[in-house]
C-alpha positions in Angstrom: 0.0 0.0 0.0 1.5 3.3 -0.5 2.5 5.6 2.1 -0.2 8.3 1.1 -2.8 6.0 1.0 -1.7 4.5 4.7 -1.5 7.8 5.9 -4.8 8.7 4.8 -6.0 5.9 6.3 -4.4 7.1 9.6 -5.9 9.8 9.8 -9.4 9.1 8.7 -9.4 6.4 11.3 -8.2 9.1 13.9 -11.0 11.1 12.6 -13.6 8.9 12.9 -12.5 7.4 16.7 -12.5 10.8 17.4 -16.4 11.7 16.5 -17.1 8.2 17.4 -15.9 8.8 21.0 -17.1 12.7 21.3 -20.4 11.1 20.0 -20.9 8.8 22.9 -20.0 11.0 25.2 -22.4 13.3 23.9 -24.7 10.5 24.1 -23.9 9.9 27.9 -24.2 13.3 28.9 -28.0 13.5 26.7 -29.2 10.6 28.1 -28.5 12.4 31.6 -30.0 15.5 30.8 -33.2 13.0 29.8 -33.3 11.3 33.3 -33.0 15.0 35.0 -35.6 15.9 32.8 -38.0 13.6 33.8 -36.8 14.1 37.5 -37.9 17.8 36.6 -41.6 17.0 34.8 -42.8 14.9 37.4 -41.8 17.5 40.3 -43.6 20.1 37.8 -46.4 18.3 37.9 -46.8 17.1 41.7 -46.8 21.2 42.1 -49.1 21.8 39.0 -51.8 19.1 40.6 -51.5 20.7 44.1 -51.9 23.8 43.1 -55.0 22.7 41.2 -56.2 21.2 44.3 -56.0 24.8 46.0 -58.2 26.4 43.9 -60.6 23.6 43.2 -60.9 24.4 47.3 -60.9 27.3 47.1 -63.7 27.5 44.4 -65.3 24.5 46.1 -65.5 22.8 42.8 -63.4 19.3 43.2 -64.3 19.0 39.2 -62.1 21.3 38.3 -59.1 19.3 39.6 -60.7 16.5 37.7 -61.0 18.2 34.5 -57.2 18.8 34.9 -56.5 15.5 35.9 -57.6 14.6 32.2 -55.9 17.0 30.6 -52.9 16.2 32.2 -53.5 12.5 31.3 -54.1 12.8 27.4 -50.8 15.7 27.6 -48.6 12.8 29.7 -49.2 9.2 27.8 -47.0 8.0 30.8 -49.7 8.6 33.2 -51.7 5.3 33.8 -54.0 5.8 36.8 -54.9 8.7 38.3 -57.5 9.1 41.2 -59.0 11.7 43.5 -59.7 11.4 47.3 -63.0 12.9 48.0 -65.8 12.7 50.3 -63.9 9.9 52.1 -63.2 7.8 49.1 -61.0 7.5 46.4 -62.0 7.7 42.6 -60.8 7.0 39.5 -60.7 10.1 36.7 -62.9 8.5 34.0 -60.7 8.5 30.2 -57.4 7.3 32.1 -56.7 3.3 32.2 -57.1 2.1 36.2 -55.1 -1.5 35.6 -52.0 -0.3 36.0 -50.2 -2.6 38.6 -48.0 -1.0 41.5 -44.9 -3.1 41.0 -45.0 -1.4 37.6 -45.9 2.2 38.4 -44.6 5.1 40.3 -46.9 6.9 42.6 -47.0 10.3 42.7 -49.3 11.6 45.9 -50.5 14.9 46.4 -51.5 15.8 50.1 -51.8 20.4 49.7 -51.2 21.1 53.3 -54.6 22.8 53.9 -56.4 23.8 56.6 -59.2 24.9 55.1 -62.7 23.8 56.9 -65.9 21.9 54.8 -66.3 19.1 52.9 -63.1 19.7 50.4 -60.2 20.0 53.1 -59.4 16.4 53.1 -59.5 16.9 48.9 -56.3 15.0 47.7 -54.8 13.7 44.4 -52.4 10.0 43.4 -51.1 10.2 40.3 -49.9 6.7 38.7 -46.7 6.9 36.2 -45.9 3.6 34.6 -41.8 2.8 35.1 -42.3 1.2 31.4 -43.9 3.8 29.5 -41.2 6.3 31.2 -38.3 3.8 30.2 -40.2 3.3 26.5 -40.3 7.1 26.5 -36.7 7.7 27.4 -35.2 4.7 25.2 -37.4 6.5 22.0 -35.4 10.1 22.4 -32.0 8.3 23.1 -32.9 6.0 19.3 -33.4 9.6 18.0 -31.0 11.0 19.4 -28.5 8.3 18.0 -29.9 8.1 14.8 -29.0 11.7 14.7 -25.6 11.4 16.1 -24.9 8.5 13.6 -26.0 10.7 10.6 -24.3 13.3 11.9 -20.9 11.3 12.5 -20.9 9.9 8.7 -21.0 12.6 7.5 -18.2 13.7 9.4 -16.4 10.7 9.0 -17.0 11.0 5.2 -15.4 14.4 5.4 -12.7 13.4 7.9 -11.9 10.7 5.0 -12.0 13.4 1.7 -10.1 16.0 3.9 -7.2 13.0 4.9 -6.6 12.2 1.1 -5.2 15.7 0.4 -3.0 15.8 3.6 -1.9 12.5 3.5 -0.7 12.8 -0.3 0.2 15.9 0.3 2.9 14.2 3.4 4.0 11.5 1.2 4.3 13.6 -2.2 7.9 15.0 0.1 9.0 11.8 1.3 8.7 10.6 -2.2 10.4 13.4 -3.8 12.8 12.6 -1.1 13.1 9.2 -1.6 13.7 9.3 -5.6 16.7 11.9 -4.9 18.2 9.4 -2.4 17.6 6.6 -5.1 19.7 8.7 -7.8 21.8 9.7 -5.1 22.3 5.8 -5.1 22.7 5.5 -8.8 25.8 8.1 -8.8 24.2 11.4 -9.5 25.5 13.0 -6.5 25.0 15.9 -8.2 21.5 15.7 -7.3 19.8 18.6 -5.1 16.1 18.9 -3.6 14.6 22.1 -2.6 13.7 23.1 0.3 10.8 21.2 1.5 9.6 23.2 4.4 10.8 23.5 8.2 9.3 20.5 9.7 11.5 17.2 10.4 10.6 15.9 6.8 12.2 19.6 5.9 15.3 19.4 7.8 15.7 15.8 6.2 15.4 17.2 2.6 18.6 19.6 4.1 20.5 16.5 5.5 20.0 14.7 2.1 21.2 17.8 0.0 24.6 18.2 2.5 25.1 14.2 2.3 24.7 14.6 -1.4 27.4 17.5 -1.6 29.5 15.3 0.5 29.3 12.5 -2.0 29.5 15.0 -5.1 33.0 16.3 -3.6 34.2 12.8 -2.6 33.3 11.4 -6.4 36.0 14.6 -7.4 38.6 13.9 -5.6 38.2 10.1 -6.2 38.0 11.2 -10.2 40.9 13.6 -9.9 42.9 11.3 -8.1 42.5 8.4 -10.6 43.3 10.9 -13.6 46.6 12.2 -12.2 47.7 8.3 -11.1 47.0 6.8 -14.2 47.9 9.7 -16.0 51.4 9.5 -14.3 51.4 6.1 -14.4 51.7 5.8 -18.7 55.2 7.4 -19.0 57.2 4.7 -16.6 55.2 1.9 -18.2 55.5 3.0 -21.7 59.6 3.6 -21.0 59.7 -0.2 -19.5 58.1 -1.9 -22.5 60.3 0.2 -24.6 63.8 -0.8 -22.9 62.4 -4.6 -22.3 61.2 -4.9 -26.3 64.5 -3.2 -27.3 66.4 -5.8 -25.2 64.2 -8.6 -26.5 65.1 -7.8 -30.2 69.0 -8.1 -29.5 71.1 -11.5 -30.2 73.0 -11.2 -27.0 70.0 -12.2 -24.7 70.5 -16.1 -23.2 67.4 -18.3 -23.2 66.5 -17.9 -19.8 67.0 -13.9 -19.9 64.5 -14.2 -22.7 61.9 -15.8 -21.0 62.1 -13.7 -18.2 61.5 -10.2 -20.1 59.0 -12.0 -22.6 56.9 -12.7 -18.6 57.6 -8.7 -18.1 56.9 -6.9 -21.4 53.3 -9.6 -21.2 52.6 -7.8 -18.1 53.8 -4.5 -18.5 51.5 -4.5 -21.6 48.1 -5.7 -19.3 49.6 -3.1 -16.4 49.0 -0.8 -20.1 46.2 -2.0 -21.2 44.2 -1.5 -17.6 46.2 2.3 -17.1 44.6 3.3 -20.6 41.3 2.3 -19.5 40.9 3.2 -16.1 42.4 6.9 -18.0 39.6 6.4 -20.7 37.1 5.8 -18.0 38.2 8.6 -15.6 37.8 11.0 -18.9 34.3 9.3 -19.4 33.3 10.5 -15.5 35.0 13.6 -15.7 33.3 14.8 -19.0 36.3 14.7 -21.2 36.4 12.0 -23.1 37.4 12.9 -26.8 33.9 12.6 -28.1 33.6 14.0 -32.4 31.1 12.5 -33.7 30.2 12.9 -37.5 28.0 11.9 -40.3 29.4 8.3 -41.4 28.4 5.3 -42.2 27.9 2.0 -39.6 28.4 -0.8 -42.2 31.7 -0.6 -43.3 32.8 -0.2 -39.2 30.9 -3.7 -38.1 32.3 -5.2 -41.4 36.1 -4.4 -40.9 35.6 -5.0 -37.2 34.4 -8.7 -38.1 36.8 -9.5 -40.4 39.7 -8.5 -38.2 39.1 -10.7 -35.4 38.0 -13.1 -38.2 41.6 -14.8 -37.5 42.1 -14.3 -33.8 38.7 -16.6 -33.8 40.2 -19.4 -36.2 43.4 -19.3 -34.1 41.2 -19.8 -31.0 39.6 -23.0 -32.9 35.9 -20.7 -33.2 33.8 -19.7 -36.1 33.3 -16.0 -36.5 30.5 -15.4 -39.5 28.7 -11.7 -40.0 26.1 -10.0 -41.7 25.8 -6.5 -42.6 22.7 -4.7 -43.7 24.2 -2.0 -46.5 20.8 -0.1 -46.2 21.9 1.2 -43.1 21.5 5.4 -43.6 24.7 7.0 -42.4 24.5 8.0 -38.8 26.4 10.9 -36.4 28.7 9.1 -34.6 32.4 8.8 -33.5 34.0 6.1 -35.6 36.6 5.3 -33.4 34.6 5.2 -30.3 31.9 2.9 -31.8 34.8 0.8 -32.8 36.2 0.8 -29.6 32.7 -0.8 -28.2 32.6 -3.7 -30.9 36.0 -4.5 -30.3 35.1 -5.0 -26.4 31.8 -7.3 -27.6 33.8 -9.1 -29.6 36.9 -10.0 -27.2 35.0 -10.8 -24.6 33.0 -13.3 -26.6 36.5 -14.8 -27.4 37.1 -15.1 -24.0 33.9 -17.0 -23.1 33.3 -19.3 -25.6 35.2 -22.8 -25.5 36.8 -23.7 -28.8 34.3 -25.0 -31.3 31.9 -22.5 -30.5 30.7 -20.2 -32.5 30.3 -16.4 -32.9 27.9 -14.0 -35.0 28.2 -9.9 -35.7 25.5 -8.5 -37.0 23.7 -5.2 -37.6 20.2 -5.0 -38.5 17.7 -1.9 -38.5 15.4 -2.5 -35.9 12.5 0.2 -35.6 13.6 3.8 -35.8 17.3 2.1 -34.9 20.7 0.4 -36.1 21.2 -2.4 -34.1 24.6 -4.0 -34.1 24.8 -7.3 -31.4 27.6 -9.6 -31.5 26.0 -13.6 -30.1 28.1 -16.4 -29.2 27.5 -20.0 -27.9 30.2 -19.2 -24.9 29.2 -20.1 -20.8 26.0 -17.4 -20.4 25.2 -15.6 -17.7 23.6 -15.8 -14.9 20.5 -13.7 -14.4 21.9 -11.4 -11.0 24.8 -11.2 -13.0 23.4 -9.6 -16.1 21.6 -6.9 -13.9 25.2 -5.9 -12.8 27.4 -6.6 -15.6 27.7 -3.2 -17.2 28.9 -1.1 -13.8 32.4 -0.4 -13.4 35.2 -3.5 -12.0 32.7 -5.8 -12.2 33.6 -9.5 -12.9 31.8 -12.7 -13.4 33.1 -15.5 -12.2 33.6 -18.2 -14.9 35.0 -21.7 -15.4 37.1 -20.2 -18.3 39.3 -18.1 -15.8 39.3 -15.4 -18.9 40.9 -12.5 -17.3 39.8 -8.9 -17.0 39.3 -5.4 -15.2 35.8 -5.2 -15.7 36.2 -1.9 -17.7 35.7 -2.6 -21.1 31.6 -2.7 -20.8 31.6 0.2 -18.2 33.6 2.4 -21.0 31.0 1.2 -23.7 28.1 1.7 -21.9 29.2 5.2 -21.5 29.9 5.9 -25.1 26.5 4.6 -26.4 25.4 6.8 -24.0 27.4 9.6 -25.2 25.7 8.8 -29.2 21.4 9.0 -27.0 21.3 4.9 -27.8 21.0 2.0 -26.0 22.9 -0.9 -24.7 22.0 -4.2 -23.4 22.6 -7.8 -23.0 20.2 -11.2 -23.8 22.0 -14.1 -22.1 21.2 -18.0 -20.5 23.8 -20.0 -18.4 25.4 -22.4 -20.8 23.5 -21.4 -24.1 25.0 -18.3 -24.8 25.0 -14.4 -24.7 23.9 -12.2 -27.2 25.3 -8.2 -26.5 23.9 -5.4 -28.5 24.0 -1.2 -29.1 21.9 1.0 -30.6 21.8 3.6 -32.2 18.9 6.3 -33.7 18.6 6.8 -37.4 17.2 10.2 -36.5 
């Protein structure tokens, strides 16, 4: 799930705990102010009924409090007896139900503290409220009540969830931009920068990835500058030794032995050579000053004449080398030399994977809007972790061939297509084969 989305989802949920919770307590604190409520109506009414009672004594009519009884009945449906002492009796009001049981009902008596002589001072009042009906009544205004609350809190919660999409995207959209400047960072383009990205923690982390990307971008220099000026340096001393030891070697005087000897030097001063000039060449590459002049030639006759001369390097080797050209390949803008340079690394390295026998096939083809040159052999494969890494600088596969290497050559060509806008890549299965292949853009 992606971080905006989970933050979303945070906070939505935070939302909606939040109304849920304020909603019951709202709910408590209603269903209080219900029970006081009640508390407060039936205490209204004990002093409505015995102030009735005064003036029906007063007016020496007992049917007025009567009439109010009624009204008071139809007004309150949890009234479910009421009855009036009077003339030594007690009587039902007529229009009010009398079979309410006790265990069920709460009594409300009315006893006016009068002391007024005649037939109407003993004039009371009971009042019967039924404990269900109050319950019923209370239980109907809480539903309401919480059907309201509920409506109320999705609708919140629905807004708590469209209002958390924006801020949560909005959190994530900086972590992201974060994170994909910490993956180039990781692909060697310290040179990457972010802007500032506010002055919050995800800010000041933007700030710490921009000085830890300077840091990086000042160590790549030095390393770059440092790898120039060695291998620079390095050329003159080696190229003076190979000169002395080959000058030696072409002398009579030298014994057998001596011979040998200088033959095992001049073989490795030439690979000490060989790896100086392209760790130089690659140090140019990083350092944006590689001698890059392209022009308007044609690819054919390049692949052609770089087939044919490892043509015998392959038949000494005990390997077939076959080609095809397509000669309706447009001319392209490209460095002759440099493209050169690239076959000549496809092609010696499938020399120095394939067993003898095998077999090995140039060819360039127009593909699409491009020139595709790929050089296939039957040689040991590659594995597939190994093809994901095979193009980066000083890497070497393991093989059972022991062929030996820098793990330069396909850094330095990778760069170069890169330098002409085309592509570079690699098809390959453990013991079948690899097929390695440019390209580059007829437009």
């Amino acid at each position: 799930m992606k971080l905006s989305y989970k933050l979303a989802l945070v906070l939505s949920l935070a939302a909606s705990l939040s109304v849920l919770l304020s909603s019951m307590v709202f709910l408590g604190i209603e269903y209080s102010l219900l029970k006081n409520s009640e508390i407060k109506t039936e205490s209204a009414m004990k002093t409505g009924v015995a102030g009735i009672i005064r003036e029906a004594q007063l007016a020496n009519d007992p049917l007025i409090l009567v009439d109010y009884l009624r009204l008071l009945g139809k007004e309150h449906k949890e009234i479910g007896r009421c009855r009036v002492w009077m003339n030594g009796k007690w009587r039902d009001v007529k229009g009010i139900g009398a079979n309410l049981k006790k265990d069920n009902a709460l009594i409300l008596k009315v006893f006016p503290a009068s002391k007024t002589a005649g037939e109407l001072a003993s004039l009371k009042a009971q009042i019967w409220l039924s404990r269900s009906a109050i319950e019923n009544k209370i239980s109907a205004m809480r539903r309401s009540l919480f059907r309201q609350m509920e409506e109320t809190s999705g609708v919140f919660i629905f807004l708590g969830i469209i209002f958390a999409l924006p801020i949560g995207r909005g959190l994530s959209r900086r972590i992201q931009i974060i994170e994909n400047a910490v993956a180039k960072i990781g692909e060697g383009k310290a040179g990457m920068r972010l802007e500032k990205l506010g002055r919050d923690e995800i800010g000041r982390l933007s700030e710490g990835v921009n000085k830890m990307a300077e840091r990086l971008d000042e160590i790549d220099r030095i390393k770059k500058d440092f790898v120039a000026s060695v291998t620079h340096e390095l050329r003159s001393p080696l190229g003076a030794i190979e000169s002395h030891v080959s000058h030696i070697l072409s002398g009579k005087t030298v014994g057998e032995e001596d011979r040998k000897s200088l033959s095992l030097i001049l073989n490795n001063v030439n690979r000490l050579s060989h790896f100086v000039s392209n760790l130089l060449q690659m140090a140019k590459i990083e350092r944006g000053k590689l001698d890059f002049m392209p022009k308007i030639a044609a690819l054919s006759p390049i692949v052609e004449d770089g087939a044919l001369f490892f043509a015998s390097a392959a038949q000494k080797a005990g390997m077939k080398l076959d080609y095809k050209v397509d000669p309706q390949i447009p001319p392209l803008r490209l460095d002759p030399d440099l493209i050169t340079h690239v076959l000549a690394n496809f092609v010696s390295n499938a020399l120095k994977f394939t067993r003898p026998g095998g077999t090995i096939f140039v060819s360039l083809e127009r593909v699409g809007n491009w020139a595709e040159c790929s050089v296939k052999d039957t040689g040991i494969g590659l594995e597939e972790k190994d093809v994901k890494r095979i193009f980066a600088p000083f890497e070497r596969i393991r093989n059972p061939l022991k062929a030996t290497g820098v793990g330069l050559g396909l850094a330095i060509s990778k760069s170069i297509i890169e330098m002409h806008k085309g592509e570079i890549g690699v098809e390959s299965k453990p013991g079948v084969g690899s097929r390695f292949y440019f390209r580059l853009p007829l437009k």
